[in-house]
Predicted model as a PDB file, atoms N, CA, C, CB and O in Angstrom, pLDDT in the B-factor column:
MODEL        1                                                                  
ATOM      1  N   UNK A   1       0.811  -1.195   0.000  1.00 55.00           N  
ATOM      2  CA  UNK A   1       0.000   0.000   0.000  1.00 55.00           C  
ATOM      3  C   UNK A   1       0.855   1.260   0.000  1.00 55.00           C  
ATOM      4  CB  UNK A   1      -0.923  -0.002   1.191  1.00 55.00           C  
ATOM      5  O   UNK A   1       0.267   2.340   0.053  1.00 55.00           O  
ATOM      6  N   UNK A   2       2.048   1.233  -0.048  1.00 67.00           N  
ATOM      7  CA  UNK A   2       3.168   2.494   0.571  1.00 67.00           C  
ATOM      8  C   UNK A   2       3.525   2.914  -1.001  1.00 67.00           C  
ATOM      9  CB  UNK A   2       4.916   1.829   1.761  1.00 67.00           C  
ATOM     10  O   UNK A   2       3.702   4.061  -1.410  1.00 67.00           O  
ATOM     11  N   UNK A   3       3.595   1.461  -1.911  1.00 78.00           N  
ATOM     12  CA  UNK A   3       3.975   2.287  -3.115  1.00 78.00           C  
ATOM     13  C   UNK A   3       3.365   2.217  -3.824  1.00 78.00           C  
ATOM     14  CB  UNK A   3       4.911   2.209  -3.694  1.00 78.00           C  
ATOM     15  O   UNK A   3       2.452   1.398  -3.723  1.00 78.00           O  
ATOM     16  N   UNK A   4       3.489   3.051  -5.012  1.00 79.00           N  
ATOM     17  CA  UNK A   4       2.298   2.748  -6.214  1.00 79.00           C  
ATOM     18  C   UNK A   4       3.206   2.056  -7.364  1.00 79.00           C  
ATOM     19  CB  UNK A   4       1.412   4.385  -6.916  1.00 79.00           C  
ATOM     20  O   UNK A   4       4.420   2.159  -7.544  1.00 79.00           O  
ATOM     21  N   UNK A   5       2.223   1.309  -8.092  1.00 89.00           N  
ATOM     22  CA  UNK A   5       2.380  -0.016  -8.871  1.00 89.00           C  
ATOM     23  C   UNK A   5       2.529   1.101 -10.376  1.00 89.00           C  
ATOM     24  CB  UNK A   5       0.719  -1.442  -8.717  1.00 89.00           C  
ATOM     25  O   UNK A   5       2.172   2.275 -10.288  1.00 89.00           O  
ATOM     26  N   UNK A   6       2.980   0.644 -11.420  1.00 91.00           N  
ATOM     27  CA  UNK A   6       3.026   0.859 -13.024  1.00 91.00           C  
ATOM     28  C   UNK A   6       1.480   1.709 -13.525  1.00 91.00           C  
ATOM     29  CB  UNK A   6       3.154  -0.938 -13.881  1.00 91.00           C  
ATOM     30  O   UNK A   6       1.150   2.632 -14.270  1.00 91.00           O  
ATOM     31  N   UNK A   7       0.887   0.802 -12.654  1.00 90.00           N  
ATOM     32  CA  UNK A   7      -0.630   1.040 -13.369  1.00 90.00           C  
ATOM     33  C   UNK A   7      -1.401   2.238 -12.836  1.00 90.00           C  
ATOM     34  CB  UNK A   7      -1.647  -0.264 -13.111  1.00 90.00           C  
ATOM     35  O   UNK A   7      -2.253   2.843 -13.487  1.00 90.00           O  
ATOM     36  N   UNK A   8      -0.940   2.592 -11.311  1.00 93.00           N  
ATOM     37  CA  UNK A   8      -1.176   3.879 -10.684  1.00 93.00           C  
ATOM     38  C   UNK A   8      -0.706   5.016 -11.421  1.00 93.00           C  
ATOM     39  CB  UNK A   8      -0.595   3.925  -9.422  1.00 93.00           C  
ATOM     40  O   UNK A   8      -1.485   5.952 -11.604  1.00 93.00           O  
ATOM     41  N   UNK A   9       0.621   5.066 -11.928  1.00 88.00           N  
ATOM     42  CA  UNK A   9       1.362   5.831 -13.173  1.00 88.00           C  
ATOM     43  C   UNK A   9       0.497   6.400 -14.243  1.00 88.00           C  
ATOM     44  CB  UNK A   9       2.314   4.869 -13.933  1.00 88.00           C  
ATOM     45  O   UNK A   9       0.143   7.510 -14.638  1.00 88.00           O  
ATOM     46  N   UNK A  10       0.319   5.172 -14.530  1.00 91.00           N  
ATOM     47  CA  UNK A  10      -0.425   5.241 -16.070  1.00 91.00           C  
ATOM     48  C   UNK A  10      -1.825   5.530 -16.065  1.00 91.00           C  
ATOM     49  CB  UNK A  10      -0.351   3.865 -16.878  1.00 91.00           C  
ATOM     50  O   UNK A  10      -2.324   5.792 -17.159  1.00 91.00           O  
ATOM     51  N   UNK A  11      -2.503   5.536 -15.130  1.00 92.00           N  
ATOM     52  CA  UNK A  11      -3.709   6.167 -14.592  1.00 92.00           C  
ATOM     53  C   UNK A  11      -3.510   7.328 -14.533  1.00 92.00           C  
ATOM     54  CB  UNK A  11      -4.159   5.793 -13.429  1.00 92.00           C  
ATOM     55  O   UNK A  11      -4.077   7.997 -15.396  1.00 92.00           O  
ATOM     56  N   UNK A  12      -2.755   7.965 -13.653  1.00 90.00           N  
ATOM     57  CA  UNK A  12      -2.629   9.134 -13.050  1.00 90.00           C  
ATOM     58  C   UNK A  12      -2.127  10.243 -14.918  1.00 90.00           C  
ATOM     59  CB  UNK A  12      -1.166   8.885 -11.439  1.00 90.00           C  
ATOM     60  O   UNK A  12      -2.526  11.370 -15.215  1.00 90.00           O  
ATOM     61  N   UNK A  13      -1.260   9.384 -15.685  1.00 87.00           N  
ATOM     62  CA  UNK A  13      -0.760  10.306 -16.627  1.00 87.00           C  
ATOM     63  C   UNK A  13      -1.910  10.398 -17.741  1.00 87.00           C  
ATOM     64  CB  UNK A  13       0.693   9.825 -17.205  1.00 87.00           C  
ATOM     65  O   UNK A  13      -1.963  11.347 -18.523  1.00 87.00           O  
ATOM     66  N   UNK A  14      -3.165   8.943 -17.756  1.00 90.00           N  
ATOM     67  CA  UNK A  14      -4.184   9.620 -18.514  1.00 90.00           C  
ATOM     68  C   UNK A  14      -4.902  10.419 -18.179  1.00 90.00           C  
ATOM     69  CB  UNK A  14      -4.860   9.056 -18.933  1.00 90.00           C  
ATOM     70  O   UNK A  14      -5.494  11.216 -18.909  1.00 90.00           O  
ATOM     71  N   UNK A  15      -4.974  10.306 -16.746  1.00 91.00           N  
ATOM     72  CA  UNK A  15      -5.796  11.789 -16.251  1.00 91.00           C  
ATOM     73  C   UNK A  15      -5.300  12.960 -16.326  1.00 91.00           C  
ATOM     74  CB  UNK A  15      -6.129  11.891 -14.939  1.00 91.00           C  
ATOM     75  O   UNK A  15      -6.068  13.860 -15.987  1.00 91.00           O  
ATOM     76  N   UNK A  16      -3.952  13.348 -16.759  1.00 86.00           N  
ATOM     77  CA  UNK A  16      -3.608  14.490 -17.079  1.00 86.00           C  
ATOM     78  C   UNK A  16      -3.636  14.935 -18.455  1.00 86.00           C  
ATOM     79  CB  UNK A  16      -2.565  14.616 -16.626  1.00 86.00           C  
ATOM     80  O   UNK A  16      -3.771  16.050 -18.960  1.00 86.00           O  
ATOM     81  N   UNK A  17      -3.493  13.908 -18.877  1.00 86.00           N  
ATOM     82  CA  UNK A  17      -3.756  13.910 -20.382  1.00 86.00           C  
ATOM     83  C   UNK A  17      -4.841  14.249 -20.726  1.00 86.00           C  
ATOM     84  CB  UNK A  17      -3.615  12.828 -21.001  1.00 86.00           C  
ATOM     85  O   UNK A  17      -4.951  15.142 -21.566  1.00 86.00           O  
ATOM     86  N   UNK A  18      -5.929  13.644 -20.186  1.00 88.00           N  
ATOM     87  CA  UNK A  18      -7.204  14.234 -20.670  1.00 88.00           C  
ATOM     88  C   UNK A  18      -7.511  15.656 -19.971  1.00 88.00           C  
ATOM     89  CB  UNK A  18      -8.405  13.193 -20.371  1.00 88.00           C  
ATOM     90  O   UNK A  18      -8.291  16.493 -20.425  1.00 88.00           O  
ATOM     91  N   UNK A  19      -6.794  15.774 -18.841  1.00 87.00           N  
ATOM     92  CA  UNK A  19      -7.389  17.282 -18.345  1.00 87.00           C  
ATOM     93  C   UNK A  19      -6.807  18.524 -19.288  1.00 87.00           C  
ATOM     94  CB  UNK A  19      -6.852  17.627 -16.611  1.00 87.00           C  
ATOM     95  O   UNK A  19      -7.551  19.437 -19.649  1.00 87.00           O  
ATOM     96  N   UNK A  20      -5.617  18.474 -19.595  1.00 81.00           N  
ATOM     97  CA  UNK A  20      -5.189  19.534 -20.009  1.00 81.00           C  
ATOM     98  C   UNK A  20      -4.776  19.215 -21.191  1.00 81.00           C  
ATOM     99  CB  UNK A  20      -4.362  20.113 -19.272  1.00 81.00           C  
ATOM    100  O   UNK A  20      -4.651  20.311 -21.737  1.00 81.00           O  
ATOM    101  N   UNK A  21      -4.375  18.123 -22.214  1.00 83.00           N  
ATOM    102  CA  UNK A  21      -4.652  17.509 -23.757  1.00 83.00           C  
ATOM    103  C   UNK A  21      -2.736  17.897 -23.692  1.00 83.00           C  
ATOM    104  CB  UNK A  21      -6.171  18.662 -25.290  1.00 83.00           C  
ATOM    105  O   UNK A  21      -1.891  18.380 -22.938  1.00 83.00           O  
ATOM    106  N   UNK A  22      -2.885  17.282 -25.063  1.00 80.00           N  
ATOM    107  CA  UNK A  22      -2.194  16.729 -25.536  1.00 80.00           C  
ATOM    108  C   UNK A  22      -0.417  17.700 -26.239  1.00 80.00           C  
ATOM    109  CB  UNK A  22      -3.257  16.097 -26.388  1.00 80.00           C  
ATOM    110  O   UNK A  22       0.779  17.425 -26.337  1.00 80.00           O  
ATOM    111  N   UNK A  23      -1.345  18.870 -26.549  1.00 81.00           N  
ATOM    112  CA  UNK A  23      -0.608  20.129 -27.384  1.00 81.00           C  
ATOM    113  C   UNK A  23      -0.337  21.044 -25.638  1.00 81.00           C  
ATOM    114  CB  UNK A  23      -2.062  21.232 -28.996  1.00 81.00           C  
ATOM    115  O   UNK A  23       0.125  22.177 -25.776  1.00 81.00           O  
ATOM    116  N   UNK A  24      -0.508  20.749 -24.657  1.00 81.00           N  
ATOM    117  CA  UNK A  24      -0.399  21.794 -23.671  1.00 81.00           C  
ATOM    118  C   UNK A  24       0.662  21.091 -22.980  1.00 81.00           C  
ATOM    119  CB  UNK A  24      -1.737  22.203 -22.794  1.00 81.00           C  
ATOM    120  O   UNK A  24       1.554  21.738 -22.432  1.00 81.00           O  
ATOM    121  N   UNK A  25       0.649  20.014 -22.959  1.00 78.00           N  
ATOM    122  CA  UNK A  25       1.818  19.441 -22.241  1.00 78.00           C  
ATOM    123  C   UNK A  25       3.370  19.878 -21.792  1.00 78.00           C  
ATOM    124  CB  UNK A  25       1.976  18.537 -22.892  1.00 78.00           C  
ATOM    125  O   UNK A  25       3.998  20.152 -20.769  1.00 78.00           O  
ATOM    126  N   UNK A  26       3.586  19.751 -23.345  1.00 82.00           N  
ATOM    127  CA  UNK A  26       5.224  20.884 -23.874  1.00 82.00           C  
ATOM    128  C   UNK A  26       5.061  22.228 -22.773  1.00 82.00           C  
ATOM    129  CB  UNK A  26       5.101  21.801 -26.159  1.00 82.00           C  
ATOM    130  O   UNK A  26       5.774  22.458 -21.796  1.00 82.00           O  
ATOM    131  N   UNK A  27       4.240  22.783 -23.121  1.00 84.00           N  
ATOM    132  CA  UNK A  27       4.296  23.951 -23.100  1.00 84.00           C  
ATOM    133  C   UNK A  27       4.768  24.322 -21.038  1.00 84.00           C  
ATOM    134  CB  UNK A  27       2.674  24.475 -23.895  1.00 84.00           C  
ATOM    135  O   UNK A  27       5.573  25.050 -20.458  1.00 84.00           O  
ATOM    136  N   UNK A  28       3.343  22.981 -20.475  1.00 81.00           N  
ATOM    137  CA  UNK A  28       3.581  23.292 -19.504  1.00 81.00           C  
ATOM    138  C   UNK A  28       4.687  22.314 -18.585  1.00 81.00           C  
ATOM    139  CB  UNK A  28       2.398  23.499 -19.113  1.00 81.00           C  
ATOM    140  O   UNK A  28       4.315  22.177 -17.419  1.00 81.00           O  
ATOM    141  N   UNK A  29       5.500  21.877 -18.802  1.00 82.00           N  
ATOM    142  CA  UNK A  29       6.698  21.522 -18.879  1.00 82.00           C  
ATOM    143  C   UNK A  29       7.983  22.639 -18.632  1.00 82.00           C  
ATOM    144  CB  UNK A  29       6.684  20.946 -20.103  1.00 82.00           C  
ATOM    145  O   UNK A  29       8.669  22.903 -17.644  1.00 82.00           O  
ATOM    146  N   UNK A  30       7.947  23.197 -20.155  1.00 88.00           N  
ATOM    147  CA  UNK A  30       8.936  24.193 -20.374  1.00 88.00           C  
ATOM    148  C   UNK A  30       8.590  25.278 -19.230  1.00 88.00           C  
ATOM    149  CB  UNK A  30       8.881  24.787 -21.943  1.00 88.00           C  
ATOM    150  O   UNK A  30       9.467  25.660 -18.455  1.00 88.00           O  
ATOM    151  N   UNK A  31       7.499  25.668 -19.179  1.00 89.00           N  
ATOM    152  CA  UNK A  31       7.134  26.660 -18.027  1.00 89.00           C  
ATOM    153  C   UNK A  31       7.829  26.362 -16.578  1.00 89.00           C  
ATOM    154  CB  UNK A  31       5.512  26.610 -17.818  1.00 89.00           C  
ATOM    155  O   UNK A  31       8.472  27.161 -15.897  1.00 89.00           O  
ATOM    156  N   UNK A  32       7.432  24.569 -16.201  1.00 87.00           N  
ATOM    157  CA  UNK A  32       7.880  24.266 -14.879  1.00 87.00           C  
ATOM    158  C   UNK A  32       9.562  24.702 -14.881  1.00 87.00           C  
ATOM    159  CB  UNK A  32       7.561  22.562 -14.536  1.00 87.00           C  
ATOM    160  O   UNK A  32       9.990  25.487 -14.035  1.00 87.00           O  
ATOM    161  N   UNK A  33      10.411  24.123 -15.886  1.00 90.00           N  
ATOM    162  CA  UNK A  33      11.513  23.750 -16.221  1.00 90.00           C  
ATOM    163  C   UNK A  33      12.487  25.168 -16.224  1.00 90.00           C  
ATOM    164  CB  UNK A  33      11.334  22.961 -17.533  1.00 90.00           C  
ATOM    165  O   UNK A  33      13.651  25.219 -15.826  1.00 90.00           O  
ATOM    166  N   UNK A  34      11.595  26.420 -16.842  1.00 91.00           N  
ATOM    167  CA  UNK A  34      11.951  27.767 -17.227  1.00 91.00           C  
ATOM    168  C   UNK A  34      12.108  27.965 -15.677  1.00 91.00           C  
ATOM    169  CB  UNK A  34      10.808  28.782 -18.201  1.00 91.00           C  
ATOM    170  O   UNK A  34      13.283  28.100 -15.337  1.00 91.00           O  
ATOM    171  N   UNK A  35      11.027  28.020 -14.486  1.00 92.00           N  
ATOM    172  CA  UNK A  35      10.820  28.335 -13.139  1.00 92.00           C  
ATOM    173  C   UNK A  35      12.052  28.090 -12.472  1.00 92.00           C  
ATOM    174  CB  UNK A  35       9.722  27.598 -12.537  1.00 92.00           C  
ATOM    175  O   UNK A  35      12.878  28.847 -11.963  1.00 92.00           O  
ATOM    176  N   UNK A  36      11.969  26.580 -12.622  1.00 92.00           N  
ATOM    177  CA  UNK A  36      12.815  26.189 -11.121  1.00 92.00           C  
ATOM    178  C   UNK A  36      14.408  26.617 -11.434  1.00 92.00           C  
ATOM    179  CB  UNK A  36      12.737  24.187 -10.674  1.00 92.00           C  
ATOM    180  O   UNK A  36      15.191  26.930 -10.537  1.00 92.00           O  
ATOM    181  N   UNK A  37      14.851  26.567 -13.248  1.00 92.00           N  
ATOM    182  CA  UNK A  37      15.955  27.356 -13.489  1.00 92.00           C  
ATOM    183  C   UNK A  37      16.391  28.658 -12.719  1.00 92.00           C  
ATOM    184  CB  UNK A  37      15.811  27.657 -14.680  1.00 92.00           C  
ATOM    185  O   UNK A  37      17.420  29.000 -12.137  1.00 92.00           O  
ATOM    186  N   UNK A  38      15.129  29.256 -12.972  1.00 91.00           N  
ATOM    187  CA  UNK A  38      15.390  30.730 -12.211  1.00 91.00           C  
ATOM    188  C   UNK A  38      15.309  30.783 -10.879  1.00 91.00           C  
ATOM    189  CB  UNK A  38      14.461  31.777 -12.575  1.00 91.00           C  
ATOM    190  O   UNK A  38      16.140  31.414 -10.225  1.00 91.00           O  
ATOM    191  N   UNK A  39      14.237  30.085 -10.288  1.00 90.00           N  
ATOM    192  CA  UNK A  39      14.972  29.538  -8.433  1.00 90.00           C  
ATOM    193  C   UNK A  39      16.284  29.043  -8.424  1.00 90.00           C  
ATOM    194  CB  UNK A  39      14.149  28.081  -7.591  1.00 90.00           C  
ATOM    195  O   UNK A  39      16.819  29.147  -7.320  1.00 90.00           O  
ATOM    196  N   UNK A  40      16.622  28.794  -8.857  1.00 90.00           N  
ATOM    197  CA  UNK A  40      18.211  28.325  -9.093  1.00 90.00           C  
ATOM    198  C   UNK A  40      19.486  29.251  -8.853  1.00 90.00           C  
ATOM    199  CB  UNK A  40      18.364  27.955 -10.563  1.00 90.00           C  
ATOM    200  O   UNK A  40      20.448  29.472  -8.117  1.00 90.00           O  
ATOM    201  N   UNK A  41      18.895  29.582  -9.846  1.00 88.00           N  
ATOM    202  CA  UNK A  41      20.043  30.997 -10.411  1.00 88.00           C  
ATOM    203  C   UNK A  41      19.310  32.217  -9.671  1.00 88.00           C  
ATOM    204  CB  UNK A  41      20.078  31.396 -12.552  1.00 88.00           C  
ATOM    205  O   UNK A  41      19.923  33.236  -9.989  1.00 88.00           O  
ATOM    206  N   UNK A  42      18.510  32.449  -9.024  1.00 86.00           N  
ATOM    207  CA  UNK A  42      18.278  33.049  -7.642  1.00 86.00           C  
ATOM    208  C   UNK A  42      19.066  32.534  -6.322  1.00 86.00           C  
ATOM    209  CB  UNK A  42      16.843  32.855  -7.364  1.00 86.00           C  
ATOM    210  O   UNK A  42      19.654  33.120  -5.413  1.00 86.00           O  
ATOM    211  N   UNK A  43      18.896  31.621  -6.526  1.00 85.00           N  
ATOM    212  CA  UNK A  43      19.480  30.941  -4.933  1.00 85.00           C  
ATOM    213  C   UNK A  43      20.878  30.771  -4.903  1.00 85.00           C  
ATOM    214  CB  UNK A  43      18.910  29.360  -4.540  1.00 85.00           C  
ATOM    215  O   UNK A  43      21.309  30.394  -3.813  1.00 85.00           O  
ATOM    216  N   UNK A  44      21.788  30.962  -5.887  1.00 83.00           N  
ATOM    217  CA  UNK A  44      23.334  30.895  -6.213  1.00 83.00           C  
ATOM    218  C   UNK A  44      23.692  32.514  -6.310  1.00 83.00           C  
ATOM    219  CB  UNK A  44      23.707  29.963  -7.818  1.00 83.00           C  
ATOM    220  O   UNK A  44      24.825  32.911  -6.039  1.00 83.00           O  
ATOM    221  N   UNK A  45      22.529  33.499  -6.757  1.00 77.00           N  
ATOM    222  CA  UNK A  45      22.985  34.801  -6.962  1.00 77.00           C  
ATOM    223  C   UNK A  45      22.877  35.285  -5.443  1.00 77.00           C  
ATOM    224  CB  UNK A  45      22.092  35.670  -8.110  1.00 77.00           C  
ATOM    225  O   UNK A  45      23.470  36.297  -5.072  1.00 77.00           O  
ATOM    226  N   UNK A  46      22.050  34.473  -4.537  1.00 70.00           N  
ATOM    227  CA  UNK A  46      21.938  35.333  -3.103  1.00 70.00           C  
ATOM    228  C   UNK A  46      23.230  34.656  -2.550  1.00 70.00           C  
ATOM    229  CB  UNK A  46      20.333  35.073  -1.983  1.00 70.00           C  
ATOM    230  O   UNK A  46      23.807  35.295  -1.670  1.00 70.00           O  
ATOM    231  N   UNK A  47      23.776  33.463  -2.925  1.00 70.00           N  
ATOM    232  CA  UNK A  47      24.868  33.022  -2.178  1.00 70.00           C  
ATOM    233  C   UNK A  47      25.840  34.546  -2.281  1.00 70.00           C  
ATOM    234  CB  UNK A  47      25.600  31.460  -2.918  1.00 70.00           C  
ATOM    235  O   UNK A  47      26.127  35.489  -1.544  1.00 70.00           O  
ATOM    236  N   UNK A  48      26.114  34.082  -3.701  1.00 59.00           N  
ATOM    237  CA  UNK A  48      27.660  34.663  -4.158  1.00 59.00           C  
ATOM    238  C   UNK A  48      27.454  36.201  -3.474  1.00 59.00           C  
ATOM    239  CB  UNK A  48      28.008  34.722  -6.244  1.00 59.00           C  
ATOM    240  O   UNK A  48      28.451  36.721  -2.973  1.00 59.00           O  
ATOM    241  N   UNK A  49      26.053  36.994  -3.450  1.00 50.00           N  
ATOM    242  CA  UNK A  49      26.060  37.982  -3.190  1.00 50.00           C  
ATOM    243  C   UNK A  49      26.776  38.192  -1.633  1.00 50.00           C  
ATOM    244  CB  UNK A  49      24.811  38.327  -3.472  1.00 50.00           C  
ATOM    245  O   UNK A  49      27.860  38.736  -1.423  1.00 50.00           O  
ATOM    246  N   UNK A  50      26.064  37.738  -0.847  1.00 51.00           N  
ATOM    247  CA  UNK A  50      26.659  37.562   0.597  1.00 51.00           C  
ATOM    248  C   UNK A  50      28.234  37.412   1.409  1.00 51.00           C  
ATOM    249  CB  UNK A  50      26.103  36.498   0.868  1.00 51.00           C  
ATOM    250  O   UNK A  50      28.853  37.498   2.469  1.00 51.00           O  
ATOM    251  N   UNK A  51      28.278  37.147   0.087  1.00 50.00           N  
ATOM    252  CA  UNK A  51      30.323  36.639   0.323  1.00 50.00           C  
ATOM    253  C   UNK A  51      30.941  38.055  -0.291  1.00 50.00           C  
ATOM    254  CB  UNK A  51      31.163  34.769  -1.082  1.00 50.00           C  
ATOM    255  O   UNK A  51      32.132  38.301  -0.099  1.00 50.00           O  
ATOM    256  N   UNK A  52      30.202  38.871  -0.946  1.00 51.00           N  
ATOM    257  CA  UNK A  52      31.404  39.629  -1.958  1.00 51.00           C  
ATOM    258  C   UNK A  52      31.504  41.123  -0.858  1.00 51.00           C  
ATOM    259  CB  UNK A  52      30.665  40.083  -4.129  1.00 51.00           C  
ATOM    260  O   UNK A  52      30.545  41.857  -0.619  1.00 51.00           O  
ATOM    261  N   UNK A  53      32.327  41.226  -0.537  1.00 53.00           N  
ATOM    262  CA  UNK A  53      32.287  42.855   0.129  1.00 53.00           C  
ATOM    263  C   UNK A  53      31.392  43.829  -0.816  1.00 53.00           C  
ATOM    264  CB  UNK A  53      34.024  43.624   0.191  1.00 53.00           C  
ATOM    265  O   UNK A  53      31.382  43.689  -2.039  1.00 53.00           O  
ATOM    266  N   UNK A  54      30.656  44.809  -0.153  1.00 51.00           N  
ATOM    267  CA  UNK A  54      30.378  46.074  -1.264  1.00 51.00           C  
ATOM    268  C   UNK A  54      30.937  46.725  -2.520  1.00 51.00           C  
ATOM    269  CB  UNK A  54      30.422  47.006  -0.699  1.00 51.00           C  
ATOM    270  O   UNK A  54      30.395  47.004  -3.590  1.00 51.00           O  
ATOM    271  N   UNK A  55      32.599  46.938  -1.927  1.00 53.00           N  
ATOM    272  CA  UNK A  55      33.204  47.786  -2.594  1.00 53.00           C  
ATOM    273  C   UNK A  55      33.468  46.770  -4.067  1.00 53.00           C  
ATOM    274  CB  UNK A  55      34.528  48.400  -1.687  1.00 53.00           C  
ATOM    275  O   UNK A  55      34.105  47.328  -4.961  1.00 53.00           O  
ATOM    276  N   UNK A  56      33.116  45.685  -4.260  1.00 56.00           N  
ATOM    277  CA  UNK A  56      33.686  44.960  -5.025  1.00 56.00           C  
ATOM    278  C   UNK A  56      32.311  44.630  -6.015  1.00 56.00           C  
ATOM    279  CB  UNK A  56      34.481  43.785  -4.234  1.00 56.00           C  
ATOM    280  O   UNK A  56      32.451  44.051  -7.092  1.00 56.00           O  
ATOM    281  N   UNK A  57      31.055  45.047  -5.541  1.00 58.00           N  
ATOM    282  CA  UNK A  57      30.128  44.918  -6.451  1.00 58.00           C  
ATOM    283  C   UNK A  57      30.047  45.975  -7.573  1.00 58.00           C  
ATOM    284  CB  UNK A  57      29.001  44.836  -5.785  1.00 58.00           C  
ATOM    285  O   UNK A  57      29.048  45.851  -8.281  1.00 58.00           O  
ATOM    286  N   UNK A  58      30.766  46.849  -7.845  1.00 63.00           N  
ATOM    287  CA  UNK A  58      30.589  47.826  -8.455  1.00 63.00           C  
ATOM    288  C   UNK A  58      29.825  48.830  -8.611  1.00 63.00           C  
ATOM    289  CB  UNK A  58      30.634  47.583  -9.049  1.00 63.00           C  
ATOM    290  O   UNK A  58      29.917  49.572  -9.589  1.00 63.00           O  
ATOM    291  N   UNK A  59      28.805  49.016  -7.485  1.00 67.00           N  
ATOM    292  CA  UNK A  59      27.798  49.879  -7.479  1.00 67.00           C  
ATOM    293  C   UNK A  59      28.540  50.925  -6.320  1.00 67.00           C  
ATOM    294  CB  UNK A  59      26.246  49.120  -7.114  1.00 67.00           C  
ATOM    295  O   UNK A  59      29.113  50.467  -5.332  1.00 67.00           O  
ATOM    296  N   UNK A  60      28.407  52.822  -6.680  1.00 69.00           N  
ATOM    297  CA  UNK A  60      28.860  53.251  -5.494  1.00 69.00           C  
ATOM    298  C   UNK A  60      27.402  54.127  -5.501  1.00 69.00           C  
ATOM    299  CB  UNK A  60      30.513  54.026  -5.412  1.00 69.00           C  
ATOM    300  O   UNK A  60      26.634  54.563  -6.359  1.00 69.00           O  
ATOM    301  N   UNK A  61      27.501  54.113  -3.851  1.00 71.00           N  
ATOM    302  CA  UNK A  61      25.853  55.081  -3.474  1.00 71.00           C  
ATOM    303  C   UNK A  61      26.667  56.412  -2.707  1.00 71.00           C  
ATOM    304  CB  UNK A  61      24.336  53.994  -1.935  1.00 71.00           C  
ATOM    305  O   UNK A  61      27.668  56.460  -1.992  1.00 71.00           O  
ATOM    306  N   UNK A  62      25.642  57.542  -3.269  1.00 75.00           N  
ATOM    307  CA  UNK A  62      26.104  58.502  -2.917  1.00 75.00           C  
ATOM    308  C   UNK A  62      24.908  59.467  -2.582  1.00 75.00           C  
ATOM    309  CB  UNK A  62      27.025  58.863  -3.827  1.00 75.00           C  
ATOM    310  O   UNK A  62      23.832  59.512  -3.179  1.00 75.00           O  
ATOM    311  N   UNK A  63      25.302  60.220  -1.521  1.00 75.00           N  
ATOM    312  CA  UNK A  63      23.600  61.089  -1.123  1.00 75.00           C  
ATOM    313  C   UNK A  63      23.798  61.246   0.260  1.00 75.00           C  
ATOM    314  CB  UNK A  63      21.862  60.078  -1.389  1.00 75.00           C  
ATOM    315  O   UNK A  63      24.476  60.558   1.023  1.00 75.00           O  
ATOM    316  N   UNK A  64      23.013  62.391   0.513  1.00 77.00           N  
ATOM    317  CA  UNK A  64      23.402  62.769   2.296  1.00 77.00           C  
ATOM    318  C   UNK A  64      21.947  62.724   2.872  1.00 77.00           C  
ATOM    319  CB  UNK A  64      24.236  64.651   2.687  1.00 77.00           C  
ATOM    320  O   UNK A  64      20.879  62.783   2.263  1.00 77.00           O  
ATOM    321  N   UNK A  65      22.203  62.601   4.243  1.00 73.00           N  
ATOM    322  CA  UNK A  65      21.066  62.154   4.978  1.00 73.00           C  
ATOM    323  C   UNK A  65      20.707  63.786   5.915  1.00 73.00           C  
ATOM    324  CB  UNK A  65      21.556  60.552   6.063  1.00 73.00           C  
ATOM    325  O   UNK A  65      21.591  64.266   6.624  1.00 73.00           O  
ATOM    326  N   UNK A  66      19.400  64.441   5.782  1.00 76.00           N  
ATOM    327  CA  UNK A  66      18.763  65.127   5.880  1.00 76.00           C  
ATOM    328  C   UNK A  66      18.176  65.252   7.435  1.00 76.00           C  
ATOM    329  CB  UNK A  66      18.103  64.907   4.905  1.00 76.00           C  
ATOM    330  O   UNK A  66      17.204  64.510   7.576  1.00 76.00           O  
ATOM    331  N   UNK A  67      18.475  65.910   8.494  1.00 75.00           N  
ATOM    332  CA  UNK A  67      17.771  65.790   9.787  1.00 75.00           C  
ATOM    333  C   UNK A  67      16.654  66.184   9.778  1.00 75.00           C  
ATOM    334  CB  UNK A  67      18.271  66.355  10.766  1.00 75.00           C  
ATOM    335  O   UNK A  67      16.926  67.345   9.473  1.00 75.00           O  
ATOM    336  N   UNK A  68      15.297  66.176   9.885  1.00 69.00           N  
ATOM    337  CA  UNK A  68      14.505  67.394  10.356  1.00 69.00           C  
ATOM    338  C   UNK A  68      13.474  67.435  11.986  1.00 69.00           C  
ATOM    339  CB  UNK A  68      13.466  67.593   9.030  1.00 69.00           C  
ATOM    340  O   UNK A  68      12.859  68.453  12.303  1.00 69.00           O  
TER     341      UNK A  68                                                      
ENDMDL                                                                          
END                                                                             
């Protein structure tokens, strides 16, 4: 009962098949595939960010702070 058999598979993939057909598949695939790329390459850009000192990102901020 813990695992599912070949035929649970093949059930489960005609029911997707018929829900959302045949020509949408690709599409929504590439979508998942496009996503988790960019969680990716999000989650490696917050690394590297964290490690690099400021002065080395190339951005300089400049502007004075105003009392009132």
């Amino acid at each position: 009962m813990g695992s599912l058999s070949i035929w649970h598979w093949l059930i489960v993939l005609l029911i997707v098949v018929l829900v959302f057909g045949t020509k949408k598949l690709p599409n929504i695939g590439k979508d998942l595939g496009n996503a988790v790329k960019g969680f990716k390459e999000g989650m490696n850009e917050g690394k590297g960010g964290a490690q690099q000192p400021p002065e080395q990102t190339g951005r300089i901020i400049d502007g004075e702070a105003d009392k009132k």
